[in-house]
C-alpha angles and dihedrals in degrees: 000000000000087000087055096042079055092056106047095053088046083060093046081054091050095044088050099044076056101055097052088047082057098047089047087049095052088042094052087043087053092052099048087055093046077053088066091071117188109259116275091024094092085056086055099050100056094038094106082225114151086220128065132185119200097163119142105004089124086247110185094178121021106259096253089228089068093071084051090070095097083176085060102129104156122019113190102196099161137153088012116118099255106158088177130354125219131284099233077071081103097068089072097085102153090064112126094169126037120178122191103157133155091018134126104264119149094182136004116280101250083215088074100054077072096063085090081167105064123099106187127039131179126187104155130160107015125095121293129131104174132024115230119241094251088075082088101079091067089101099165101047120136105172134031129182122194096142118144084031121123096253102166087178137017113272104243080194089090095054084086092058104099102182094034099126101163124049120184112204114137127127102040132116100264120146097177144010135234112275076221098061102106087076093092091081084166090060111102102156114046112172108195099162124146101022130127103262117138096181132043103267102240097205087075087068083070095049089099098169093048112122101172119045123176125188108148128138094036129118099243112141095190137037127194123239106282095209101110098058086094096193097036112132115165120033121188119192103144116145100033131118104259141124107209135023118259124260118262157138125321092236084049112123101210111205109179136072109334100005090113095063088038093061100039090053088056100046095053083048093062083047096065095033091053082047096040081056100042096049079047096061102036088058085049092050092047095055097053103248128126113247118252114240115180113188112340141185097224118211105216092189092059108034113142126182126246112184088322092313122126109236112179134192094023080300095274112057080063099105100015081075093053104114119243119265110253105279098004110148108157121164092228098058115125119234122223127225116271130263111240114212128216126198140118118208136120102024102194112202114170087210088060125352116228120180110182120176094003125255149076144340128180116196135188136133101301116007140054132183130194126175143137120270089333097293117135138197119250141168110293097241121162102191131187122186114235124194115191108201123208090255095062101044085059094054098059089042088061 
């Protein structure tokens, strides 16, 4: 018995020396074929450029030189069939962007939760459905892309990214939000198209520092006044069962059913009202007297003289710029014009993807925004408040 006991565990040596020639064999195999580089990809290689696009080479396994390029500062590895990348991935420290859209990954690389230095990471269309804790240590990230994923719920996970300002979600499988949600005070775009919300999540009205907000492509039938969300500047609700557009700013594009109409109509408000004004202070003008400003918001860089009298903000725009007062939602307020923004940075195209100067794009049937870490351009106004008093009035009268 203790011969053949011998002799069995000599045969469980020999089947396992066997198994790990088999494993260097398949690995050398697997290097022999990474050797036969596509065409182009050797160039690149060798370039010496801190950016490196990958992206549909048909890339099973990420080539291992690539984690030798210490200059590596962007690596671009989309729309290849990477189910994982190596672990040597770390030694890149100096990567601020790394793209792995349209892959085959099932979970994060945990190699890439040691990248603390990257900003912006995209890992879109491919097959996650959770995001692993040590997401957490990417302290420094600003922009995050999972959208076309199978998130169920929202990964809590991201709650420990302070800097993290534009959050890419759209296209998963959510049906609610965290009550808690409102704890990503950094956050200012949020895309949640094409989920599975059938009423408006209330936790958003307390998102008081969003400025994109993307819900198209739900099934929500009715939306609360906006109002509230102070700094928001795009909404997107298009394809989604309801009658009206929501309430909201008067800086707010609408993009959805009936925003159209609803812009042009304020739009041609603030146009009476700038004529009703102007007419107003011309027959003022005409007979001699000064006109009465109570309590401006005086535009330094558009003053004009009227008979020696200060009128500011071509005189009618004056009290259409005066901010609404907290909650109120009257159905008389008048809406002011949009804000258009400017700006050219990330283009996103699914047949090559290009990203440029790095940063976000929102698309939907009728709209599109681009703009660099969610700043926009707007009319360059200093303004100072000025509050004539009675008093004073009476002095320069006399």
């Amino acid at each position: 018995m203790g011969n053949s006991s011998r002799k069995g565990e000599g045969e469980e040596e020999e089947e396992k020396d066997g198994e790990e020639a088999e494993i260097t064999k398949k690995k050398k195999q697997e290097e022999e074929v990474e050797d036969e580089l596509p065409l182009g990809v050797e160039e690149l290689l060798e370039s010496g450029d801190p950016v490196l696009d990958l992206s549909y080479r048909k890339f099973k396994r990420l080539p291992s030189r690539v984690c030798g390029l210490m200059h590596l500062e962007k690596l671009y590895v989309c729309g290849n069939s990477l189910r994982t990348l190596p672990d040597s991935i770390t030694q890149l420290h100096g990567l601020r962007i790394l793209a792995l859209d349209f892959n085959k990954m099932e979970d994060v690389p945990l190699a890439i939760c040691q990248l603390t230095n990257l900003t912006r990471l995209y890992l879109g269309s491919n097959r996650l459905m959770s995001l692993p804790p040590e997401m957490t240590n990417l302290r420094s990230l600003r922009c995050l892309w999972v959208e076309s994923n199978y998130f169920q719920r929202f990964p809590r996970e991201l709650y420990d990214l302070p800097n993290l300002k534009s959050l890419q979600i759209g296209d998963n499988r959510m049906k609610t939000l965290p009550p808690d949600l409102s704890r990503m005070e950094a956050l200012r775009g949020l895309w949640l198209y094409g989920n599975r919300f059938q009423t408006f999540p209330k936790v958003l009205l307390r998102m008081e520092g969003l400025e994109i907000l993307d819900l198209d492509r739900n099934k929500i039938s009715e939306f609360p006044s906006l109002k509230c969300l102070r700094a928001l500047r795009l909404f997107s609700y298009d394809h989604n069962p309801v009658k009206d557009p929501p309430k909201v700013g008067p800086e707010v594009l609408l993009v959805g059913e009936g925003a159209a109409e609803f812009m042009e109509e304020r739009e041609a408000m603030k146009e009476r009202r700038r004529k009703a004004a102007e007419k107003e202070a011309e027959e003022s003008a005409l007979a001699g007297e000064e006109p009465v400003i109570h309590g401006i918001l005086k535009n330094s860089s558009s003053n004009r003289t009227t008979n020696g009298a200060v009128v500011t903000l071509e005189d009618a725009d004056i009290r259409e710029e005066e901010p609404l007062a907290r909650g109120e939602e009257e159905e008389g307020d008048v809406e002011l014009p949009v804000i258009e923004y400017d700006g050219a940075e990330l283009e996103y195209d699914e047949d090559g993807v290009e990203y440029e100067t790095e940063e976000l794009i929102c698309e939907g049937e009728g709209f599109e925004y681009e703009g660099e870490e969610l700043e926009y351009e707007r009319a360059q106004m200093d303004y100072e408040y000025e509050e004539l008093q009675d008093t004073e009035r009476q002095d320069e009268g006399a």
